[in-house]
mmCIF entry with sequence, helices, sheets and N, C-alpha, C, O atoms, coordinates in Angstrom:
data_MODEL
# 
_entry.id   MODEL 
# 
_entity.id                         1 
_entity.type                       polymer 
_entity.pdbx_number_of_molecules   1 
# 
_entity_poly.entity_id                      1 
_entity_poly.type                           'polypeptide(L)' 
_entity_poly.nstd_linkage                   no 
_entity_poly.nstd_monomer                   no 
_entity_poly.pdbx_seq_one_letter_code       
;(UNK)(UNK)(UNK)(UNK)(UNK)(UNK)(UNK)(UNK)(UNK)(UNK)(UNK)(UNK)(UNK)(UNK)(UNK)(UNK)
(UNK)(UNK)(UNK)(UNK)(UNK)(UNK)(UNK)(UNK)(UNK)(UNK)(UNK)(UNK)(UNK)(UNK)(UNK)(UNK)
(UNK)(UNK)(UNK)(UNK)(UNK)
;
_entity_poly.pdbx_seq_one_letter_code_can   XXXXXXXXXXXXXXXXXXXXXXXXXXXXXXXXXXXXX 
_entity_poly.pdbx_strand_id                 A 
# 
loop_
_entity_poly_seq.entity_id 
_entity_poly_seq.num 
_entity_poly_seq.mon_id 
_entity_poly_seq.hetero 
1 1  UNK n 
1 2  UNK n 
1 3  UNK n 
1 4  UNK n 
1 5  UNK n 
1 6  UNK n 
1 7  UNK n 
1 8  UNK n 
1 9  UNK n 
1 10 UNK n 
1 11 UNK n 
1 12 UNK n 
1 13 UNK n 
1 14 UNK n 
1 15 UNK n 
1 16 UNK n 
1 17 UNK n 
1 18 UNK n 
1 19 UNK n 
1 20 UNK n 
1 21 UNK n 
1 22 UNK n 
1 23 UNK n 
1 24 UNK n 
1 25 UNK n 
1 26 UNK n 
1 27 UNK n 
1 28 UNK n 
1 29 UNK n 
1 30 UNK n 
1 31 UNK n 
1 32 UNK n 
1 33 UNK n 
1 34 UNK n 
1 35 UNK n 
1 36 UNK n 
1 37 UNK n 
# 
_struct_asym.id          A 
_struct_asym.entity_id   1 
# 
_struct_conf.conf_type_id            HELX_P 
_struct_conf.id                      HELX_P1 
_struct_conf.pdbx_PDB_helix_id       AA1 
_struct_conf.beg_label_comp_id       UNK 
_struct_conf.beg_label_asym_id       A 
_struct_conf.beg_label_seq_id        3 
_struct_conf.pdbx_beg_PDB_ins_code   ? 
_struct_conf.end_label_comp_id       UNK 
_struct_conf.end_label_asym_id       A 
_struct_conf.end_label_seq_id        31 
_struct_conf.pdbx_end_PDB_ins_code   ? 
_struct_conf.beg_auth_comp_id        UNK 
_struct_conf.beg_auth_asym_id        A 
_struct_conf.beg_auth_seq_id         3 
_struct_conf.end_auth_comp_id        UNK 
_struct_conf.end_auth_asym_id        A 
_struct_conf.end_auth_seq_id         31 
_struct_conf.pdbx_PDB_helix_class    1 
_struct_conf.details                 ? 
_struct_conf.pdbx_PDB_helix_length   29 
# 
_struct_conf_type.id          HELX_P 
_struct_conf_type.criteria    ? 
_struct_conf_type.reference   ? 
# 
loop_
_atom_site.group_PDB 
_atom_site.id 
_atom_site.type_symbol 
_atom_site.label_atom_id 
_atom_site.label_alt_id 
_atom_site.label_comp_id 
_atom_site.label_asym_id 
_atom_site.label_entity_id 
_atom_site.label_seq_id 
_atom_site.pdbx_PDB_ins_code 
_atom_site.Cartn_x 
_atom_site.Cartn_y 
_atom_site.Cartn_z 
_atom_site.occupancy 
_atom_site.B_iso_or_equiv 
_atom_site.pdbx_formal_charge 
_atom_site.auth_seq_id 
_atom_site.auth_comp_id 
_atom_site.auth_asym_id 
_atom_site.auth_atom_id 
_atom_site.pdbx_PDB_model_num 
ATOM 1   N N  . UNK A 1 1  ? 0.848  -1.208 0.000   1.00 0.00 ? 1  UNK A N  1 
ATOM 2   C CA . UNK A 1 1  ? 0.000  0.000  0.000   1.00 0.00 ? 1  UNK A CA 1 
ATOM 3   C C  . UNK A 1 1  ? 0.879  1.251  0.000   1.00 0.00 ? 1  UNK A C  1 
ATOM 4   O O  . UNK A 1 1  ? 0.799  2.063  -0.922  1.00 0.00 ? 1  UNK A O  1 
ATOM 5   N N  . UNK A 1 2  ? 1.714  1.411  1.025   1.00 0.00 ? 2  UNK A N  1 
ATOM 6   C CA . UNK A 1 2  ? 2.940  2.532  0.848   1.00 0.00 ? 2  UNK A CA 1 
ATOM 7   C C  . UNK A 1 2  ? 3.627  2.749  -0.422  1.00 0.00 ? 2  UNK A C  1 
ATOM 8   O O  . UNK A 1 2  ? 3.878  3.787  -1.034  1.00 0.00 ? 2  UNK A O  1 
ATOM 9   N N  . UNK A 1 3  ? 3.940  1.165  -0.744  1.00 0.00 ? 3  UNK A N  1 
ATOM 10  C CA . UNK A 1 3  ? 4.890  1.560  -2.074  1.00 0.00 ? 3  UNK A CA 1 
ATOM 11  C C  . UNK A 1 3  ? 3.911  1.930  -3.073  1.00 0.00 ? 3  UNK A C  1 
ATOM 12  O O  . UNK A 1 3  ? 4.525  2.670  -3.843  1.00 0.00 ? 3  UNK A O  1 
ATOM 13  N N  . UNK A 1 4  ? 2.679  1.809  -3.486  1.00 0.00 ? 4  UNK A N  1 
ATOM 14  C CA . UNK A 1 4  ? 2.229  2.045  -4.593  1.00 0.00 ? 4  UNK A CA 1 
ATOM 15  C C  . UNK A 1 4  ? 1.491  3.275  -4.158  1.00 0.00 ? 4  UNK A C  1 
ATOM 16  O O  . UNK A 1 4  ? 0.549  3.588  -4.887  1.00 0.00 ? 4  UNK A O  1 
ATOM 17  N N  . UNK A 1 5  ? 1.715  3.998  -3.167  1.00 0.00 ? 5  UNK A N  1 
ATOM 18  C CA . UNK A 1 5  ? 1.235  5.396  -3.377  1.00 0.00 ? 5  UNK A CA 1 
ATOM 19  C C  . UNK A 1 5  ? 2.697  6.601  -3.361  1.00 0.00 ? 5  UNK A C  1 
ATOM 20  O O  . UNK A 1 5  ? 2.636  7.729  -3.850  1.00 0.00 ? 5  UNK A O  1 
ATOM 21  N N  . UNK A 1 6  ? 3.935  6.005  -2.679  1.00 0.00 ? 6  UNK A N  1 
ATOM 22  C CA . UNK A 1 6  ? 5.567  6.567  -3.165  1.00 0.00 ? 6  UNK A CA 1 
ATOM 23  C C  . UNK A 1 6  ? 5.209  6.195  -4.619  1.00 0.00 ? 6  UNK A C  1 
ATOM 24  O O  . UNK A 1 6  ? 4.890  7.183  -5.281  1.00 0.00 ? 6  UNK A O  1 
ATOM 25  N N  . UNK A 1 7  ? 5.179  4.973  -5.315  1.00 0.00 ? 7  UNK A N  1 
ATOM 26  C CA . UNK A 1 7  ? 5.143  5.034  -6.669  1.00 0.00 ? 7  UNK A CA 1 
ATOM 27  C C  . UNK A 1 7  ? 3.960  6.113  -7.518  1.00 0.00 ? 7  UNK A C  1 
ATOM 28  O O  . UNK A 1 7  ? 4.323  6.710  -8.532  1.00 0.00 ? 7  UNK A O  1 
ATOM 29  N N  . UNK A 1 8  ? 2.933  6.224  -7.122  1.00 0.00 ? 8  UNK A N  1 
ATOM 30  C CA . UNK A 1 8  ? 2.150  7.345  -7.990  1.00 0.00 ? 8  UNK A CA 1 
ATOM 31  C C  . UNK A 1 8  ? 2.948  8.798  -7.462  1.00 0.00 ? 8  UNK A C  1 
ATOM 32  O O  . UNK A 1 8  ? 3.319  9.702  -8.211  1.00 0.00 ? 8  UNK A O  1 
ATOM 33  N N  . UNK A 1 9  ? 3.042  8.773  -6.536  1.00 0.00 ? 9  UNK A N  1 
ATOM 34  C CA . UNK A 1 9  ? 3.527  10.220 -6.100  1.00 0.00 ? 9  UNK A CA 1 
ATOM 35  C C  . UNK A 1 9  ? 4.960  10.734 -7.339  1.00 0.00 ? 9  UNK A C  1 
ATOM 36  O O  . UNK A 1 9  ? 5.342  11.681 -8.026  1.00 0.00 ? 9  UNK A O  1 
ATOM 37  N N  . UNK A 1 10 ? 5.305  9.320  -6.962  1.00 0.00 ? 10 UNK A N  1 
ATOM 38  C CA . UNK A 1 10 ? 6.778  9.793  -7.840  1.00 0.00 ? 10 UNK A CA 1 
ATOM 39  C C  . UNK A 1 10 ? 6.668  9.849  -9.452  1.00 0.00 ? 10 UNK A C  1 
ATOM 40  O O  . UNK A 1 10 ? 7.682  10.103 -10.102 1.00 0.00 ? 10 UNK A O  1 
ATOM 41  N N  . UNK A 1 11 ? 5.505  9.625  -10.056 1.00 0.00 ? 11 UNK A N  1 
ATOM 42  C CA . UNK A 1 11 ? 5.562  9.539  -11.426 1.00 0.00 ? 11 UNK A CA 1 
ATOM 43  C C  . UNK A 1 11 ? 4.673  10.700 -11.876 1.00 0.00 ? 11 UNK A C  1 
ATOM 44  O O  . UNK A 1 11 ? 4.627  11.195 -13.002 1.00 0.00 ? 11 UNK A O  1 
ATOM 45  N N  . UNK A 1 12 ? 3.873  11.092 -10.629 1.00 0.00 ? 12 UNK A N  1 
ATOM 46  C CA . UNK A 1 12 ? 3.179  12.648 -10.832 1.00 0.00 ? 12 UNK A CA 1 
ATOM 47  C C  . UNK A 1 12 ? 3.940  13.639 -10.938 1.00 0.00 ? 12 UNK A C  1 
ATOM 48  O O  . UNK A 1 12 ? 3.797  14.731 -11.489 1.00 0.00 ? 12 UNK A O  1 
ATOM 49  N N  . UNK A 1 13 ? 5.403  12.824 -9.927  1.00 0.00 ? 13 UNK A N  1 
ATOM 50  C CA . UNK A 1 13 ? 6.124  14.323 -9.784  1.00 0.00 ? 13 UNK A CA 1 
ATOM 51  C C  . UNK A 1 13 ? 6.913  14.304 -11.195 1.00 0.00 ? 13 UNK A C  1 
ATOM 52  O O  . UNK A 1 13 ? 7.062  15.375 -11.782 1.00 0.00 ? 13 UNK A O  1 
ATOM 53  N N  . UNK A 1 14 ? 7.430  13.085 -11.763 1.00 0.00 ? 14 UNK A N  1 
ATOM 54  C CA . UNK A 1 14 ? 7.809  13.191 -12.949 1.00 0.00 ? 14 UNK A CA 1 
ATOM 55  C C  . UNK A 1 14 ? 7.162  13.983 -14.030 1.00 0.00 ? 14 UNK A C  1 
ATOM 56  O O  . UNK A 1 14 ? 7.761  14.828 -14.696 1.00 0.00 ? 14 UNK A O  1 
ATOM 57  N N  . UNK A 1 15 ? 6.202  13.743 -14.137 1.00 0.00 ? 15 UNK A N  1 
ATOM 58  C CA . UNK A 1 15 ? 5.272  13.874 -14.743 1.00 0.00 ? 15 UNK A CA 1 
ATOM 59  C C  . UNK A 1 15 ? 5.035  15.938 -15.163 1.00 0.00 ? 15 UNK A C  1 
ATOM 60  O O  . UNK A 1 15 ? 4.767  16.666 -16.118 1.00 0.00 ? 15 UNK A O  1 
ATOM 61  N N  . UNK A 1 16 ? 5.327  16.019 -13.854 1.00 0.00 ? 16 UNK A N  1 
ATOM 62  C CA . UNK A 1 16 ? 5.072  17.552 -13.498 1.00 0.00 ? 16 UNK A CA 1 
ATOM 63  C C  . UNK A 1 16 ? 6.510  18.264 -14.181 1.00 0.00 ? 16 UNK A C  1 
ATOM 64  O O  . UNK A 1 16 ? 6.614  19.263 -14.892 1.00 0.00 ? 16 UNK A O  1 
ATOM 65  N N  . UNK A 1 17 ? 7.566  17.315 -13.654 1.00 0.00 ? 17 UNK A N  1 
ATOM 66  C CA . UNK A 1 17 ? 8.592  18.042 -14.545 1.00 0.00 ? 17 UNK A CA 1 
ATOM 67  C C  . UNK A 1 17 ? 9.149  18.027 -15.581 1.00 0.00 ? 17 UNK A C  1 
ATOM 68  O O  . UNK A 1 17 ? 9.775  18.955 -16.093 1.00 0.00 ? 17 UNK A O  1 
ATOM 69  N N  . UNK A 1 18 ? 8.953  16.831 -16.045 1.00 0.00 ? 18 UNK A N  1 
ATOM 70  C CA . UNK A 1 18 ? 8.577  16.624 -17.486 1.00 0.00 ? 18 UNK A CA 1 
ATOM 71  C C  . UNK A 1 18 ? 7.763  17.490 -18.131 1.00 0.00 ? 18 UNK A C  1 
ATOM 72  O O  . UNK A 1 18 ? 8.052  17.806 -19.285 1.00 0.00 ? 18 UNK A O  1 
ATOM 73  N N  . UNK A 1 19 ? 6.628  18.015 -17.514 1.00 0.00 ? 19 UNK A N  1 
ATOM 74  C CA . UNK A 1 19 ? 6.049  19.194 -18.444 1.00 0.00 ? 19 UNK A CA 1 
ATOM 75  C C  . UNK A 1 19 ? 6.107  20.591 -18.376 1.00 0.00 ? 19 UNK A C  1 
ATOM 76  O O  . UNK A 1 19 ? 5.610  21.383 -19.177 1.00 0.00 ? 19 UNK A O  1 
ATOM 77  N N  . UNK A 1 20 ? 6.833  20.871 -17.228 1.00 0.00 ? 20 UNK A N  1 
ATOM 78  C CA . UNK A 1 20 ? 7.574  21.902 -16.683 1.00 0.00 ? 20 UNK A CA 1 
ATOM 79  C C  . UNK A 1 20 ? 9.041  22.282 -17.673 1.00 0.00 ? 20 UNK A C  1 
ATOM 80  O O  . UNK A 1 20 ? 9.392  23.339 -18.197 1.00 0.00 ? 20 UNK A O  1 
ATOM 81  N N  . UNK A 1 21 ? 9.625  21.022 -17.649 1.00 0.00 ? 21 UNK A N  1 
ATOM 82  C CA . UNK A 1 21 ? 10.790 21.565 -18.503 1.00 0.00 ? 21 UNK A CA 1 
ATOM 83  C C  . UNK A 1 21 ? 10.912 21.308 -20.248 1.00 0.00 ? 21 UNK A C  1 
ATOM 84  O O  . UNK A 1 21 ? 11.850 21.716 -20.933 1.00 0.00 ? 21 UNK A O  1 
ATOM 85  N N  . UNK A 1 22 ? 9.649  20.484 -20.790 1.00 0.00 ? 22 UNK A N  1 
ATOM 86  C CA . UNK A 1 22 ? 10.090 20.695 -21.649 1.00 0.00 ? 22 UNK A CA 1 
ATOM 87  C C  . UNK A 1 22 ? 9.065  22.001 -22.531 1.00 0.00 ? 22 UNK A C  1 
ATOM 88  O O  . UNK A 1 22 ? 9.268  22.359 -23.691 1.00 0.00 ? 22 UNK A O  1 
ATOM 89  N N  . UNK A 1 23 ? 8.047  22.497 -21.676 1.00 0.00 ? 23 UNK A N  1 
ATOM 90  C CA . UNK A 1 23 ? 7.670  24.089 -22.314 1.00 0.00 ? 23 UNK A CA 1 
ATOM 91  C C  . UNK A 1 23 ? 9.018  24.819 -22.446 1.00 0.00 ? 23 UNK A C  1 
ATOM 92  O O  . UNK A 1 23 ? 9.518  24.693 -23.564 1.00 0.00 ? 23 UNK A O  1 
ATOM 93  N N  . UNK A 1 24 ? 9.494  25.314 -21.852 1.00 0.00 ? 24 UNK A N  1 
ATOM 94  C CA . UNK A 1 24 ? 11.087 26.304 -21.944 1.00 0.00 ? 24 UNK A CA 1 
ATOM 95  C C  . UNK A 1 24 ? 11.584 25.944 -22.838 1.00 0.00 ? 24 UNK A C  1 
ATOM 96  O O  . UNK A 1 24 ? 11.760 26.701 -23.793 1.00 0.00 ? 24 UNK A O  1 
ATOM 97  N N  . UNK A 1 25 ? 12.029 24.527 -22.851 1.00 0.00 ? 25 UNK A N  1 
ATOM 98  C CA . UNK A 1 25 ? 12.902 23.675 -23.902 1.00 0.00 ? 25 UNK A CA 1 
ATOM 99  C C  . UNK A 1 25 ? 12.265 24.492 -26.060 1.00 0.00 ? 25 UNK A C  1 
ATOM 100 O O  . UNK A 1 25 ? 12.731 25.115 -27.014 1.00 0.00 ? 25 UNK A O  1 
ATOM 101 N N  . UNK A 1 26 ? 11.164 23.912 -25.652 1.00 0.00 ? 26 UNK A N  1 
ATOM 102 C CA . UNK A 1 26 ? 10.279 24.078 -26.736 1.00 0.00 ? 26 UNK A CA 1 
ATOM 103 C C  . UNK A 1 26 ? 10.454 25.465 -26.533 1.00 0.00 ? 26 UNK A C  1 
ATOM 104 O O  . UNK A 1 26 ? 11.631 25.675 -26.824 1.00 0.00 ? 26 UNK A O  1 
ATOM 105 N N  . UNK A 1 27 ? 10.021 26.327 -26.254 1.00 0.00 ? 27 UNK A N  1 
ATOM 106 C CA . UNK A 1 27 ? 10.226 28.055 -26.242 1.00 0.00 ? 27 UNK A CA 1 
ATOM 107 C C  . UNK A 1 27 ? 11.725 28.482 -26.510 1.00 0.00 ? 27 UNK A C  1 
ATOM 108 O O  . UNK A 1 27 ? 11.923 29.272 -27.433 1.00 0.00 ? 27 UNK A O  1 
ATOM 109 N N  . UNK A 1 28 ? 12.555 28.120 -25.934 1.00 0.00 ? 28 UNK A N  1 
ATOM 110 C CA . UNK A 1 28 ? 13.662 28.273 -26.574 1.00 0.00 ? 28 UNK A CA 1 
ATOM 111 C C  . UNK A 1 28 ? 14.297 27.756 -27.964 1.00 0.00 ? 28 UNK A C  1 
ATOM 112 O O  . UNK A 1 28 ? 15.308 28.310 -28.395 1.00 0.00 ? 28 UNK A O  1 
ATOM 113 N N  . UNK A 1 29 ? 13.696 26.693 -28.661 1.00 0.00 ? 29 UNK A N  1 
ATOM 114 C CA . UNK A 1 29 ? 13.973 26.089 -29.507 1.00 0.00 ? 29 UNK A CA 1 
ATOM 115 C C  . UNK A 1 29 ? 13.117 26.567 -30.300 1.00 0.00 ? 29 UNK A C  1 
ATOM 116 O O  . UNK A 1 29 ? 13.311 26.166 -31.447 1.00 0.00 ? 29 UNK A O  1 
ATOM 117 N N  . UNK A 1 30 ? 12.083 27.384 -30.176 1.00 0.00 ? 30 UNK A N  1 
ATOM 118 C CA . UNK A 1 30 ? 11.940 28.311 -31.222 1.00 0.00 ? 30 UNK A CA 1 
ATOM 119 C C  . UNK A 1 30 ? 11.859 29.750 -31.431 1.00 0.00 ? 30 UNK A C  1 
ATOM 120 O O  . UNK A 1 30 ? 11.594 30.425 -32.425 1.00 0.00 ? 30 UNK A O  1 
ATOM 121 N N  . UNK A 1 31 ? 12.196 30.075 -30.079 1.00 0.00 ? 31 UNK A N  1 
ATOM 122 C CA . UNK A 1 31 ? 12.816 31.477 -29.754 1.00 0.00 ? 31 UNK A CA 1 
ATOM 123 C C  . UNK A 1 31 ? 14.158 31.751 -30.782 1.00 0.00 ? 31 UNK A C  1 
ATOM 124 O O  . UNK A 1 31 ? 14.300 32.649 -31.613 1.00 0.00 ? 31 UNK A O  1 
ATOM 125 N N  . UNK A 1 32 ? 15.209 30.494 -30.365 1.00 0.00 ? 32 UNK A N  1 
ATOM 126 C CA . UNK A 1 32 ? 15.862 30.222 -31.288 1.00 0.00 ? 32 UNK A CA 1 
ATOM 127 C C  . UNK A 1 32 ? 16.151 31.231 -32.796 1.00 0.00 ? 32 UNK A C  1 
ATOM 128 O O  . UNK A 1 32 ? 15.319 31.305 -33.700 1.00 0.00 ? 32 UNK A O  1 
ATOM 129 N N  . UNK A 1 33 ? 17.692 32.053 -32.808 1.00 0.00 ? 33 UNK A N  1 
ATOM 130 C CA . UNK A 1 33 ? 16.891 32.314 -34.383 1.00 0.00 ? 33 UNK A CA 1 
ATOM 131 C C  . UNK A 1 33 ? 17.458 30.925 -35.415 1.00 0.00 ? 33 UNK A C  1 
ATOM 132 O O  . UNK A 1 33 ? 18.193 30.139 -34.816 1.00 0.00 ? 33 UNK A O  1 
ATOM 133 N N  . UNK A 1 34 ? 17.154 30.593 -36.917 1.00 0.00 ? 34 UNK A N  1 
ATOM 134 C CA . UNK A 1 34 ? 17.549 29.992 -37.743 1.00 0.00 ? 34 UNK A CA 1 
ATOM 135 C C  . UNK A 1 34 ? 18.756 30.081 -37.691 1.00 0.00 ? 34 UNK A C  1 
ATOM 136 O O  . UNK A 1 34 ? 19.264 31.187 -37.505 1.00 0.00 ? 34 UNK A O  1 
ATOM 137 N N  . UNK A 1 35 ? 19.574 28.886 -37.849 1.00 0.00 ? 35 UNK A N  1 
ATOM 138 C CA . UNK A 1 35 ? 21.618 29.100 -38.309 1.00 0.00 ? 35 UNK A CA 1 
ATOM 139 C C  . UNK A 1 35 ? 21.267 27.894 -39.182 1.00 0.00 ? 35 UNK A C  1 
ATOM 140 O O  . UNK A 1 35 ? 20.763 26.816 -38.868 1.00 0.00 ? 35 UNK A O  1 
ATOM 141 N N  . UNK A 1 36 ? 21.706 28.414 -40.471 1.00 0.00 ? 36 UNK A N  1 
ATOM 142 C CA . UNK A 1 36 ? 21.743 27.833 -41.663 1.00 0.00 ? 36 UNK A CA 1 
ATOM 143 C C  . UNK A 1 36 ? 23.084 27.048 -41.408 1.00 0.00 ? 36 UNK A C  1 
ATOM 144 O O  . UNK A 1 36 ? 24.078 27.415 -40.782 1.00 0.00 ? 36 UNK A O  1 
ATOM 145 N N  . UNK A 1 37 ? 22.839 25.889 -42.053 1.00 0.00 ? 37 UNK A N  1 
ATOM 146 C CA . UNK A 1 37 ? 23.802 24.701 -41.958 1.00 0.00 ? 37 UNK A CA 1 
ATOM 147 C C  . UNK A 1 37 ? 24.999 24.997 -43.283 1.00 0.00 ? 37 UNK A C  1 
ATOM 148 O O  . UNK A 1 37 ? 25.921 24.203 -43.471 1.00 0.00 ? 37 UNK A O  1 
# 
């Protein structure tokens, strides 16, 4: 019972920063200007 509520806790929290960091990621990557190859 403990471990499977540490386990949801911990994949919410993933979860949270996983979508926390990859908005910025994405905003910067097209904030980004173009550099031609």
């Amino acid at each position: 019972m403990m471990k499977s509520k540490i386990l949801s806790v911990v994949s919410m929290f993933l979860l949270f920063v996983a979508s926390a960091g990859v908005q910025p990621a994405c905003l910067f990557h097209w904030y980004q200007p173009r550099i031609p190859e």
